[in-house]
N, C-alpha and C positions, 0 to 999 in steps of 0.2 A: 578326937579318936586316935586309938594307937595304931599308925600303920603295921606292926609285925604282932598286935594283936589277933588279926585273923591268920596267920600260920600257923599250922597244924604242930603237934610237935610230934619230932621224930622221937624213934626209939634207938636209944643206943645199938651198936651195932655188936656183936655178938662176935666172939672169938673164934678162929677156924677150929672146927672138933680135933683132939688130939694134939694140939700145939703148947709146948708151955706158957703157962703166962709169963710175963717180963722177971727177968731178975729170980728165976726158978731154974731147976737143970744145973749140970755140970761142964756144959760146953761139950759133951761128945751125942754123936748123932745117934736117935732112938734112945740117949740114958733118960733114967726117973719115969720110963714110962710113955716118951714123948716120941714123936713121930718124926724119923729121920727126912733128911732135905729132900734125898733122890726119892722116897718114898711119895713123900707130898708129889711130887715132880710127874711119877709114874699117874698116881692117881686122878691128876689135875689132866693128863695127856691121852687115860681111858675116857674121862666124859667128854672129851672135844671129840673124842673118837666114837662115842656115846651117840653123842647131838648130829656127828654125819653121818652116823647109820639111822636113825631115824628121821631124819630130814630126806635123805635117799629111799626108806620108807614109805611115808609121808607122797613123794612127791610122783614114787610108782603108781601110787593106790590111787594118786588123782588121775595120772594120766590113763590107766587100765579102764576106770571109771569103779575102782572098788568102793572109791570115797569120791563124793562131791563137795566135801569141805574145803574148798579152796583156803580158806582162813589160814585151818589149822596147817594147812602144807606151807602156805610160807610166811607164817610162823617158826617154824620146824627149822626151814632152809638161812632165817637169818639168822635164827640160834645159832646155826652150826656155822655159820659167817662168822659173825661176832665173835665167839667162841675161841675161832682159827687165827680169826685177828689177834686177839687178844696173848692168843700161845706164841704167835711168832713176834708178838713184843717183849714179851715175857724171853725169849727164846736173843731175842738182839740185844736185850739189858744183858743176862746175862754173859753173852759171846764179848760183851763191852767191859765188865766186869771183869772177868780173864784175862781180857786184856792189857788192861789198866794193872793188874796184879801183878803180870810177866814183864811189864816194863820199871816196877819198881827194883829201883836200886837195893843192893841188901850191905 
């Protein structure tokens, strides 16, 4: 019997809405249609901001007793963890990146 016979197969993974695909565009930000960098940036930094208003939410309506679903409050609350996480890595590549660019020699 095949061991990776019983894995599931994934499904390809699916392109962020609005991005050009590879090897499309003209290298300036928002040309052909495409969604500029700061643009992604702003949008990617409302849902983190999204996920901690409803985690805050969430986490009111439990303690009020509006909601007894404890589940779904933290739930909500490691969404907006993760989330946060994830922005302030995103956030120190970046600041690395910059860096690394101001130190090249020209």
């Amino acid at each position: 019997m095949e061991p990776l016979q019983n894995i599931p197969q994934l499904s390809p993974l699916s392109p962020l809405a609005g991005t050009p695909k590879p090897g499309q565009g003209s290298g300036t930000p928002g040309a052909d249609g495409g969604v500029a960098f700061g643009d992604l940036l702003k949008q990617a930094l409302q849902e983190v901001n999204q996920a901690s208003a409803q985690a805050e939410d969430e986490a009111r309506n439990l303690m009020t007793g509006e909601s007894a679903d404890m589940h779904t409050a933290m739930l909500a609350v490691q969404k907006a963890d993760l989330s946060f996480q994830m922005m302030m890595a995103v956030r120190s590549k970046l600041i690395d990146a910059y860096r690394e660019v101001m130190r090249m020699q020209m």
